[in-house]
NUVEXFI-734163 format. One record per residue (C-alpha): residue in three letters; x, y, z. Coordinates in pm, whole numbers, always signed. Example, Ala and Ser with C-alpha at 12.3 -4.5 7.8 and 13.67 -1.06 7.14 Angstrom:
! residues 2
> resn  x  y  z
> ALA  +1230  -450  +780
> SER  +1367  -106  +714
! end
This chain:
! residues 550
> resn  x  y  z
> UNK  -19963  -324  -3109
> UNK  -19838  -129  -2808
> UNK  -19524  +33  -2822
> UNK  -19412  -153  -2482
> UNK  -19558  -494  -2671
> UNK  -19352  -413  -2970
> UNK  -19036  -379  -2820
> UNK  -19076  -678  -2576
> UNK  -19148  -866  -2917
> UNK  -18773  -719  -3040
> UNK  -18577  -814  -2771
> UNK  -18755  -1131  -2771
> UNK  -18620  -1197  -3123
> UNK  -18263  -1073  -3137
> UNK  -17984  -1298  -3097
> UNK  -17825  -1129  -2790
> UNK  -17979  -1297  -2465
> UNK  -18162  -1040  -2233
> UNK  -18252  -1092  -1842
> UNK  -18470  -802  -1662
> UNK  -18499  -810  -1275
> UNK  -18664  -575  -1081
> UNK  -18588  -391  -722
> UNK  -18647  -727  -566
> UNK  -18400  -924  -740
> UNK  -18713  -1089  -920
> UNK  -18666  -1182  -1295
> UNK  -18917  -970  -1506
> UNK  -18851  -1019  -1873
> UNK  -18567  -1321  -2027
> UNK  -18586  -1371  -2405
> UNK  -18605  -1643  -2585
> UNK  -18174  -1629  -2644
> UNK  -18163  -1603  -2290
> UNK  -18359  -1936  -2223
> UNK  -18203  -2145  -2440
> UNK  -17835  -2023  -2331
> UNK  -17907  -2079  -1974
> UNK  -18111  -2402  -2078
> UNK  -18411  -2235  -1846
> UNK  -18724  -2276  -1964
> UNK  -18942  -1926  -1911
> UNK  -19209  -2084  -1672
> UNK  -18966  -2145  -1388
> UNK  -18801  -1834  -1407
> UNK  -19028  -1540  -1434
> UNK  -19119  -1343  -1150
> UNK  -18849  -1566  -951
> UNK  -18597  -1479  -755
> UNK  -18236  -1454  -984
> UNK  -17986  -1581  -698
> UNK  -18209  -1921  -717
> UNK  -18251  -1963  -1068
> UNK  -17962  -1884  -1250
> UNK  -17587  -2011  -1091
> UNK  -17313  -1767  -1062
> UNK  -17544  -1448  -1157
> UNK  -17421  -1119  -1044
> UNK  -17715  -880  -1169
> UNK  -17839  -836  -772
> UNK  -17505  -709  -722
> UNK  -17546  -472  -950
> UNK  -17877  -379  -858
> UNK  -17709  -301  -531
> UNK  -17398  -133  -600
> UNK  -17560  +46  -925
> UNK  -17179  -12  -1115
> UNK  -17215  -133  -1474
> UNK  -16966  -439  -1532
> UNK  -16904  -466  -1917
> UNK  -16810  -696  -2149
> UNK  -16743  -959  -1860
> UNK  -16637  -1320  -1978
> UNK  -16853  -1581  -1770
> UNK  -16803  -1968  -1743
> UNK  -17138  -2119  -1740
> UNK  -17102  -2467  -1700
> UNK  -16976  -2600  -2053
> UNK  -17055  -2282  -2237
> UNK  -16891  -1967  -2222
> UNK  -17033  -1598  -2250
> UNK  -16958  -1235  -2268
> UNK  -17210  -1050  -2067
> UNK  -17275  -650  -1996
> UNK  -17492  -592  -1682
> UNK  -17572  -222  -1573
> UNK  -17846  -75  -1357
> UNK  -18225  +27  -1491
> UNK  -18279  +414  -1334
> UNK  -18592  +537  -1354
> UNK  -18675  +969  -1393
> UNK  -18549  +1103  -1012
> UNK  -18209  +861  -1102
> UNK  -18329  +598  -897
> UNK  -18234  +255  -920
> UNK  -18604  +32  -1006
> UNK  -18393  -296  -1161
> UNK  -18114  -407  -1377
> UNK  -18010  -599  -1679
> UNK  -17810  -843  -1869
> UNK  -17704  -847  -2196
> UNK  -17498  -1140  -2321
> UNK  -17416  -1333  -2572
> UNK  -17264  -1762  -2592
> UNK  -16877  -1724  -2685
> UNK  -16795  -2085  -2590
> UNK  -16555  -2159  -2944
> UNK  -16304  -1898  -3044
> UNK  -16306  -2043  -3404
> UNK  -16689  -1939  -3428
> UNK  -16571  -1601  -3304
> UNK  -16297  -1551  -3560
> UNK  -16592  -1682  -3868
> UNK  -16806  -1384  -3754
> UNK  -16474  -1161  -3782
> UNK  -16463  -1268  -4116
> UNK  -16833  -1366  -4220
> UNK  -17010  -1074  -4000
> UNK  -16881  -756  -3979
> UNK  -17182  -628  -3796
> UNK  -17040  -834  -3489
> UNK  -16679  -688  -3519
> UNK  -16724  -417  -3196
> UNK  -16859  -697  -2956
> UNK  -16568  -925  -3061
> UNK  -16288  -654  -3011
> UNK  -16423  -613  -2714
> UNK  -16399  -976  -2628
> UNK  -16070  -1045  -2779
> UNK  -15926  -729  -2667
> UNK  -16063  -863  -2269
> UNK  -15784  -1143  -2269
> UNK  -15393  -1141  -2190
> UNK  -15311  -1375  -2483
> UNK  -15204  -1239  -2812
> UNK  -15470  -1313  -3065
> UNK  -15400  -1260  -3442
> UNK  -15658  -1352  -3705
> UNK  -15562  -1458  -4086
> UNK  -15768  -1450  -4413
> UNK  -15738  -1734  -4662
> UNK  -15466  -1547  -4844
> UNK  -15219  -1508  -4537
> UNK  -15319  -1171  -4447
> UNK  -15326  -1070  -4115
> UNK  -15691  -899  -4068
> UNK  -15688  -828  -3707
> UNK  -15497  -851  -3379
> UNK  -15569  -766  -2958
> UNK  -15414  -542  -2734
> UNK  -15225  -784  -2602
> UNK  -15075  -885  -2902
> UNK  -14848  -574  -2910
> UNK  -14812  -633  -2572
> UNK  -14640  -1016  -2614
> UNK  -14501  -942  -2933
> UNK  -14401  -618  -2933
> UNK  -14549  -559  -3277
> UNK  -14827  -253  -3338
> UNK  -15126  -297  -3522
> UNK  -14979  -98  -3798
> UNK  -14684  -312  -3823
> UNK  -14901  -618  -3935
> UNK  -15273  -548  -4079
> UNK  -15281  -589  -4396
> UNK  -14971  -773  -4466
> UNK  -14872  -1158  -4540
> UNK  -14792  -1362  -4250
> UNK  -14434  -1414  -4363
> UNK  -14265  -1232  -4107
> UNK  -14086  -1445  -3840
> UNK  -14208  -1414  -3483
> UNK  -14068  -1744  -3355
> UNK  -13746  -1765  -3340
> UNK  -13619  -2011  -3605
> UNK  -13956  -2154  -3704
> UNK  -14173  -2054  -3975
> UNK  -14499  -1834  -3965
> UNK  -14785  -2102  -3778
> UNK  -15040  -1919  -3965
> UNK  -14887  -1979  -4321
> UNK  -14804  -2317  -4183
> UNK  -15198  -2337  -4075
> UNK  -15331  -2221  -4433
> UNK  -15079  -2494  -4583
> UNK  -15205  -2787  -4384
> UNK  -15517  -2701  -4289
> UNK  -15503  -2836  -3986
> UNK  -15462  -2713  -3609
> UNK  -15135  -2672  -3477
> UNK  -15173  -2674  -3087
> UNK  -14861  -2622  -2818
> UNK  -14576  -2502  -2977
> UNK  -14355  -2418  -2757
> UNK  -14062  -2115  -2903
> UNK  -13960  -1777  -2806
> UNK  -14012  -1504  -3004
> UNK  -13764  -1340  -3259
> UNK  -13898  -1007  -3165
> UNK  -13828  -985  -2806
> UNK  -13724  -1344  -2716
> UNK  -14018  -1412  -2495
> UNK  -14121  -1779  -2450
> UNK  -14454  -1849  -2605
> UNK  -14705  -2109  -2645
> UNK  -14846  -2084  -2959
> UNK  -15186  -2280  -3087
> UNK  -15337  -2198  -3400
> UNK  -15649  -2336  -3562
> UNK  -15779  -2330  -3947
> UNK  -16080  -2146  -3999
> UNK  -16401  -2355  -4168
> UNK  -16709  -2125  -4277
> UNK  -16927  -2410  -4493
> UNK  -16664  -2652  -4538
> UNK  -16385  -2375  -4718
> UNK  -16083  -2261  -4566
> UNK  -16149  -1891  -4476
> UNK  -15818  -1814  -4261
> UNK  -15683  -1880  -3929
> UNK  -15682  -1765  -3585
> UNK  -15380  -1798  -3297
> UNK  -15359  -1734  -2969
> UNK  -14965  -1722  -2843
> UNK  -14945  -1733  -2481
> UNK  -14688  -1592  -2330
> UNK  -14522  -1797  -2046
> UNK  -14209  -1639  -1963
> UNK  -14304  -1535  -1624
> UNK  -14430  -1904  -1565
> UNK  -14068  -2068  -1679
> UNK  -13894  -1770  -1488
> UNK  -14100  -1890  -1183
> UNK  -14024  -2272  -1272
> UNK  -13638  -2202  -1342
> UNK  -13652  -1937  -973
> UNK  -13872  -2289  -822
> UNK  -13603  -2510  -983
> UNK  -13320  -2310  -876
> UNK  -13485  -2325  -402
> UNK  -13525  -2631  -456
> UNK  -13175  -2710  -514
> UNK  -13058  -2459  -265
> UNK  -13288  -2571  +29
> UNK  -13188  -2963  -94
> UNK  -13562  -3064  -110
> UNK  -13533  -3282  -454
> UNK  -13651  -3590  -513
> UNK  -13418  -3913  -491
> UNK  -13336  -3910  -884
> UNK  -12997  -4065  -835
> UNK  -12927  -4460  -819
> UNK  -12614  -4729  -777
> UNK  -12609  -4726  -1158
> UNK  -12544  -4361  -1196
> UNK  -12227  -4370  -925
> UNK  -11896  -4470  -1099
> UNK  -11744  -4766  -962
> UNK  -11414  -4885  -1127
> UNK  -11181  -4819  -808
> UNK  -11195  -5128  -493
> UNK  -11219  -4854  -280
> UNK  -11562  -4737  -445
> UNK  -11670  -5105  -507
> UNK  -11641  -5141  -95
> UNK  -11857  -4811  -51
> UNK  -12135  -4962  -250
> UNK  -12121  -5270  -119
> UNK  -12175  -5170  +220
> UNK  -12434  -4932  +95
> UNK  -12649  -5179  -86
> UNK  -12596  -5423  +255
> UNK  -12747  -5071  +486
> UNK  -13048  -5045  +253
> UNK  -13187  -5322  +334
> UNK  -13201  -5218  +725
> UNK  -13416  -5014  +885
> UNK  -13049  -4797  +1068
> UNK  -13014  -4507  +1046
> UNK  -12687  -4417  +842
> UNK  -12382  -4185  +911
> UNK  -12232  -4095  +551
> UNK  -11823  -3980  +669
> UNK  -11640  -3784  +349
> UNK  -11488  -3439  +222
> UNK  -11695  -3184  +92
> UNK  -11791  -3239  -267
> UNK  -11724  -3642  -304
> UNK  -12076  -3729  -320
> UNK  -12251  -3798  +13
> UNK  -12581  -3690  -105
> UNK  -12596  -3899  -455
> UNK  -12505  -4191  -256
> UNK  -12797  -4128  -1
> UNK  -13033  -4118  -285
> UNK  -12895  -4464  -458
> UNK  -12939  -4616  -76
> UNK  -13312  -4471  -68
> UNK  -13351  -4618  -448
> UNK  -13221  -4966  -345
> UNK  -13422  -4976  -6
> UNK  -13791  -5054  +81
> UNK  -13876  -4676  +66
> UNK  -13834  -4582  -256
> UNK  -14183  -4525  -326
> UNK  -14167  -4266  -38
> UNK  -14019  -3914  -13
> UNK  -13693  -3847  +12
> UNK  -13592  -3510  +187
> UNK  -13291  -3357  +181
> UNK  -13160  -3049  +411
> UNK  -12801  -2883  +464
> UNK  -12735  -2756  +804
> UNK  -12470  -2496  +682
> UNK  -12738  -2314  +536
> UNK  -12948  -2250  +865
> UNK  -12839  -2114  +1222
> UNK  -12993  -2261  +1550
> UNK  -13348  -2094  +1571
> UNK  -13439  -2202  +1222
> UNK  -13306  -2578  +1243
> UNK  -13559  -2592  +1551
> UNK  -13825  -2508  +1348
> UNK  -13756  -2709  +1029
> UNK  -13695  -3017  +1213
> UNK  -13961  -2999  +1510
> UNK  -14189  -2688  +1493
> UNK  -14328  -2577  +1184
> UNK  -14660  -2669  +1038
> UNK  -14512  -2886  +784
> UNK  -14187  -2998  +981
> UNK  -13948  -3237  +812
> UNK  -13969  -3502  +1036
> UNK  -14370  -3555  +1006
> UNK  -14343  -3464  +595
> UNK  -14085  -3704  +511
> UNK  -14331  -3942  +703
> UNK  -14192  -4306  +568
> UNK  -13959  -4151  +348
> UNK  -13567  -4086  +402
> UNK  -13458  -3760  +525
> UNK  -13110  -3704  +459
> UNK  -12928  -3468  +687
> UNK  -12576  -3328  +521
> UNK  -12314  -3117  +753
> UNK  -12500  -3294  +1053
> UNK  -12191  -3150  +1320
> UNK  -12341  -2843  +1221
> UNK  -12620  -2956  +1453
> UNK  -12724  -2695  +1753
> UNK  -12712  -2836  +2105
> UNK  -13073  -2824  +2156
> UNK  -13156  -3004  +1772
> UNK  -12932  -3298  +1876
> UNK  -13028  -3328  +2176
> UNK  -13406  -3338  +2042
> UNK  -13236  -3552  +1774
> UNK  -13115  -3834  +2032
> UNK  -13474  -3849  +2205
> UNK  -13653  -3894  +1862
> UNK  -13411  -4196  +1789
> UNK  -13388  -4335  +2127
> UNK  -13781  -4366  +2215
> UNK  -13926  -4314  +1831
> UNK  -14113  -3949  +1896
> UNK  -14045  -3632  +2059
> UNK  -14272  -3373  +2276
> UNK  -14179  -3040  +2147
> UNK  -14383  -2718  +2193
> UNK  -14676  -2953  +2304
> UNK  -14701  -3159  +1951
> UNK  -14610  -3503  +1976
> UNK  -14380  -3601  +1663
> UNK  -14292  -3967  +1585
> UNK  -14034  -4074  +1350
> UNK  -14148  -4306  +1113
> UNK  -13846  -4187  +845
> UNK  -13505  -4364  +816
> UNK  -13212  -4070  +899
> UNK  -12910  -4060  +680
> UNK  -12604  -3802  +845
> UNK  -12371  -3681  +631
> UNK  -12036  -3473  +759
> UNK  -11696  -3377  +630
> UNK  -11606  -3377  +982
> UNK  -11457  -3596  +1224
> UNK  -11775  -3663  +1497
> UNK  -11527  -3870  +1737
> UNK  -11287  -3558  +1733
> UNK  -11534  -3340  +1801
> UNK  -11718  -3523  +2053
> UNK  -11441  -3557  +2239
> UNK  -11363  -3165  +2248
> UNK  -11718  -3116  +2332
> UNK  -11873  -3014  +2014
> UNK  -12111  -3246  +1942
> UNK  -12328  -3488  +2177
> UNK  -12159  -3817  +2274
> UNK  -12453  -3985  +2283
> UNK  -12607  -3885  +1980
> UNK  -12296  -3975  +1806
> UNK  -12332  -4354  +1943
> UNK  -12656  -4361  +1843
> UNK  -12609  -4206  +1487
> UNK  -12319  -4458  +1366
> UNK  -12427  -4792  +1446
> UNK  -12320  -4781  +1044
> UNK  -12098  -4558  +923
> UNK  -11987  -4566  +560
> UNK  -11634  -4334  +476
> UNK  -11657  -4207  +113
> UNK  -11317  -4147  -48
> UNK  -11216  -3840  -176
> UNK  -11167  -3844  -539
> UNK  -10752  -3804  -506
> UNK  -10812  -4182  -305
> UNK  -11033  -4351  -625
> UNK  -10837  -4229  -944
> UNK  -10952  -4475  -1142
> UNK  -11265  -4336  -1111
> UNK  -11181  -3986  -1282
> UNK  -11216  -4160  -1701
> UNK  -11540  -4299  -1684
> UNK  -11652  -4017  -1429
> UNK  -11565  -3761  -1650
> UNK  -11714  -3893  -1946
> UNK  -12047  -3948  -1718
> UNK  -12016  -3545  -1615
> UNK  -11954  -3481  -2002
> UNK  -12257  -3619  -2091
> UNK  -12463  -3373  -1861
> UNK  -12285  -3104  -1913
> UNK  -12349  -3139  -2323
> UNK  -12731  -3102  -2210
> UNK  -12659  -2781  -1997
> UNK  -12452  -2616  -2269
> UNK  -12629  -2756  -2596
> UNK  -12345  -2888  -2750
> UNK  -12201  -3250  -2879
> UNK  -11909  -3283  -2702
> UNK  -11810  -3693  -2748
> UNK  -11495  -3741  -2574
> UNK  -11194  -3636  -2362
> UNK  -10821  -3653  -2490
> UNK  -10588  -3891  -2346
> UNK  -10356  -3562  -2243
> UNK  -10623  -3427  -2075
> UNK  -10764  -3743  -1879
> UNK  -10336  -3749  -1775
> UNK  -10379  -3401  -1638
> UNK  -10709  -3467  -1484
> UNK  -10623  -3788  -1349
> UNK  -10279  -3622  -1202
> UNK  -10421  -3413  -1000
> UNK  -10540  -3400  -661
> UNK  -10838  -3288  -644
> UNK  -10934  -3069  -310
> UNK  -11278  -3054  -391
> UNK  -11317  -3348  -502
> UNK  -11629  -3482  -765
> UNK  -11782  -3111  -747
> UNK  -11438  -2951  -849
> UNK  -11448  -3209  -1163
> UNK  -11765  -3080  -1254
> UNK  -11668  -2767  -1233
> UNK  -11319  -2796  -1408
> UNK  -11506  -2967  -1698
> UNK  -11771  -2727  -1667
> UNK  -11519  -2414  -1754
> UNK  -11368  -2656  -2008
> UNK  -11672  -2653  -2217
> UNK  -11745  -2311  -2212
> UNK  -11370  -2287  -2345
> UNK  -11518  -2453  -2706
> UNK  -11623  -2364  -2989
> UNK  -11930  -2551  -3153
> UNK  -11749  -2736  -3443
> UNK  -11486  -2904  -3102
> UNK  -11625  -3196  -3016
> UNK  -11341  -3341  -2790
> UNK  -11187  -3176  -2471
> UNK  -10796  -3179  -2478
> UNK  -10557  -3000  -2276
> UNK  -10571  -2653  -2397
> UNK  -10959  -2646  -2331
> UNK  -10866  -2733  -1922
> UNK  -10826  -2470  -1706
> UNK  -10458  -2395  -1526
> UNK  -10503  -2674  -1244
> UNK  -10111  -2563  -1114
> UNK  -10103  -2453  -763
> UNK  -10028  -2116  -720
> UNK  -9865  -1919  -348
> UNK  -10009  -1627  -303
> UNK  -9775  -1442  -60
> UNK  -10004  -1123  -28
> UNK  -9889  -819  +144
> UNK  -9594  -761  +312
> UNK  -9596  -835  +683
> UNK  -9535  -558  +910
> UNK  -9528  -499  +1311
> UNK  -9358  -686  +1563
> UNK  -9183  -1054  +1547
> UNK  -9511  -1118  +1761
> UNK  -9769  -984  +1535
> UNK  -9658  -1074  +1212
> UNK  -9570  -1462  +1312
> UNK  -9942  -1484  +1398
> UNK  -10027  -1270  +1073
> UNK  -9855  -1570  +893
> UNK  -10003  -1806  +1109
> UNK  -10349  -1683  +1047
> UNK  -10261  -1639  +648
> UNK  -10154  -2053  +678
> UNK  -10469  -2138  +842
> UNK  -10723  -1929  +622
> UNK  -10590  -2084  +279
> UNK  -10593  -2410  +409
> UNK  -10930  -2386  +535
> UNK  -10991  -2250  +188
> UNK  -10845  -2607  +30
> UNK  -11009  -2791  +221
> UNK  -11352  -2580  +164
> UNK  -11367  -2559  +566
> UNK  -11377  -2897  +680
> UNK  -11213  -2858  +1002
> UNK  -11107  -3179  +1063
> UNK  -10870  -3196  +707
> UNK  -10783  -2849  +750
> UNK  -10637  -3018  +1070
> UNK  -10496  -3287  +946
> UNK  -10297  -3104  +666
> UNK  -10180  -2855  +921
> UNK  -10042  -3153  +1175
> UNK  -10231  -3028  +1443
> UNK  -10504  -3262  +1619
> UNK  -10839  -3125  +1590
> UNK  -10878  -2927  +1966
> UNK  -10568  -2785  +1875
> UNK  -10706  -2588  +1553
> UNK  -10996  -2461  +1698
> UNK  -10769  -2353  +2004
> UNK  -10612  -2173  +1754
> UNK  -10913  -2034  +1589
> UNK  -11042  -1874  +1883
> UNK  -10725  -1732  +1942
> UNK  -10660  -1551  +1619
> UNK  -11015  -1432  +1655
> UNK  -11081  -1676  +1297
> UNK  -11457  -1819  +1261
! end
């Protein structure tokens, strides 16, 4: 037999798959592992051209570029291999072909049996194992950690030498016991457990499977994912999505506390505007709940099976409300389609949004830019301030006004609906014991008296916040907020520093001092801030200007 016959026969018997092409891409030589891998019988691929016989192949590439790619993980369909492919040079260094070695890799399980059954595999399976980002740790039958990746330093923060060697005992999740020992008890998988790691309190998935060579228990293998940059993304995700008000409706009648008349009335009228097809202008104080209640009225309506969008004008100027509402891509008008788009600090509105915003409810579409947008969304507007006041001082359109409060529903501010504050409290306690991870059952009746006592400038959103600090003011054995667990809810005058300059200056000093807290109370909502003050509206923001205040 021929040398060249002889080692054809060879690499026709190993158990690695081999592919041979030569300079024009054709397929020269493919064992028999090769066939049966790739499910392609010889006949039809000899002397054929690679890029139309085998899917996904990348050995013309390399026959082009002349780089080696190594120890490569391939899909193939529902099988899985690690492949090497590097040029074929022949004596003057010249590229005449190129070849693939691979091998099928498709269960991990089979690849941790050949850790332990054949040793003669062990380089091509570091190599494999050592290719991935997840930690992977092998176990014998006796507990005894026989081999870990790269990366499992890397998630763990645990060396090689720290672990080989020794039982699986050691505690990696944070209060859970070892999932291999727990493995080599049950002998069963133990897939998705979600923890964090005692080492450096990463989160982790962690799945580990028994290993079976003949029917006996021979160890385990797990792979612990690390997903701490994916729930950092989900919490950052979590955290725009409440800031640009995007959320889903979650909120219904059911979850808004209604033991005051005043409250009953809101609802009422609420429930009555769902069932229209108006468009909705929600009057109230900052922080009473204006946005909860447009969700229940989206809930309750014939849209709830469609978006619901929310947006806060305070947190855009001018330019950018253009372009949300009427000129990007993927404005809010056209995504909220038949959906509810809720609007809140709507006199925050520039001139050339509402006056947009009075053609798109007058006629049912806009041209802006060109693009033809047509409202097929109910609108809900939501201010603190008073439109009428301000339409009248020429802040904000007259006629969009007329058109936006065909129905207009005042929510109370939380000093108006005291009855409210008991069972509201006890409905913020229950969310807050989710936040903080605690079992807090109940409120005092001393503190309810303090809570209910006071008046509450902003409003529902102060509550949560007062009971918020409250709880962080606990131990974990308290289970019921009293008074000394409240924060100090007395008013206090700060005078600041002494005034100087003439009878002139420092009377406006004092004026502007009297103005900026107040706006403070009232968390700027001009029109209360006026109110409180005694002045009417045009006369604030005369003053305003004047004092050089924004």
């Amino acid at each position: 037999m021929k040398t060249e016959d002889m080692i054809l026969r060879i690499l026709d018997d190993i158990q690695e798959a081999v592919i041979l092409i030569n300079s024009k891409e054709e397929i020269i030589f493919l064992n028999n592992s090769a066939s049966n891998i790739l499910n392609l019988p010889k006949e039809k691929a000899l002397y054929k051209k690679v890029t139309d016989t085998i899917t996904d192949t990348r050995l013309h590439i390399v026959l082009k570029t002349g780089i080696p790619e190594l120890d490569r993980i391939q899909n193939l369909g529902k099988k899985i291999i690690v492949t090497s492919r590097f040029p074929i040079k022949d004596e003057n260094d010249e590229i005449i072909g190129a070849a693939a070695i691979f091998r099928d890799i498709t269960s991990i399980q089979k690849l941790a049996e050949e850790v332990t059954n054949l040793r003669d595999l062990e380089s091509l399976l570091r190599a494999v194992i050592d290719s991935t980002y997840d930690a992977i740790s092998v176990a014998d039958e006796e507990g005894r950690i026989v081999m870990v990746n790269k990366a499992y330093t890397k998630v763990t923060g645990l060396s090689p030498k720290e672990v080989i060697g020794k039982l699986a005992t050691y505690d990696i999740a944070e209060g859970q016991e070892s999932m291999h020992m727990r493995c080599a008890r049950e002998k069963q998988p133990i897939l998705n457990v979600k923890t964090k790691l005692a080492t450096n309190k990463k989160e982790v998935l962690i799945n580990v499977n028994p290993i079976f060579v003949k029917g006996e228990f021979k160890g385990s293998v797990g792979v612990i994912h690390d997903i701490s940059e994916i729930e950092r993304l989900i919490r950052e995700l979590e955290a725009t999505k409440r800031l640009l008000k995007k959320d889903e409706a979650k909120y219904t009648f059911d979850d808004i506390t209604t033991e005051s008349e005043i409250m009953k009335n809101v609802v009422f009228q609420s429930k009555k505007a769902a069932n229209t097809n108006v468009n909705l202008l929600l009057n109230g104080e900052p922080g009473v709940g204006k946005e909860i209640l447009s969700q229940a009225i989206h809930n309750y309506s014939s849209k709830r099976n469609n978006p619901f969008i929310s947006i806060n004008l305070l947190l855009y100027d001018e330019k950018k409300q253009l372009e949300m509402f009427f000129d990007a891509e993927d404005n809010l008008i056209e995504r909220t389609d038949s959906g509810t788009l809720f609007i809140d600090n709507a006199h925050l509105m520039s001139a050339d949004v509402q006056n947009l915003m009075y053609d798109l409810l007058n006629e049912g579409f806009v041209y802006y830019n060109k693009r033809k947008i047509t409202l097929n969304a109910r609108l809900i507007f939501a201010t603190p301030e008073n439109l009428k006041e301000l339409m009248s001082i020429g802040k904000f359109s007259r006629k969009l006004y007329y058109k936006i409060s065909v129905v207009s529903i005042d929510v109370p501010p939380l000093r108006e609906r005291k009855e409210d504050i008991p069972a509201m409290s006890k409905q913020i306690l229950h969310i807050l014991n989710q936040k903080h991870e605690k079992v807090v059952y109940d409120i005092s009746e001393d503190a309810i008296n303090i809570l209910v006592n006071y008046d509450w400038p902003g409003n529902i959103r102060e509550l949560e916040n007062v009971l918020d600090r409250a709880l962080m003011n606990m131990s974990h054995s308290e289970t019921i907020i009293t008074s000394m667990h409240l924060p100090d809810l007395s008013k206090e005058i700060n005078e600041g520093e002494e005034l100087k300059g003439t009878l002139k200056e420092m009377l406006d000093e004092y004026e502007k001092r009297i103005i900026i807290e107040t706006l403070k109370v009232c968390q700027g909502n001009k029109t209360a801030a006026a109110k409180r003050l005694g002045l009417t509206v045009r006369n604030l923001y005369y003053k305003l200007e004047k004092l050089g205040l924004k």
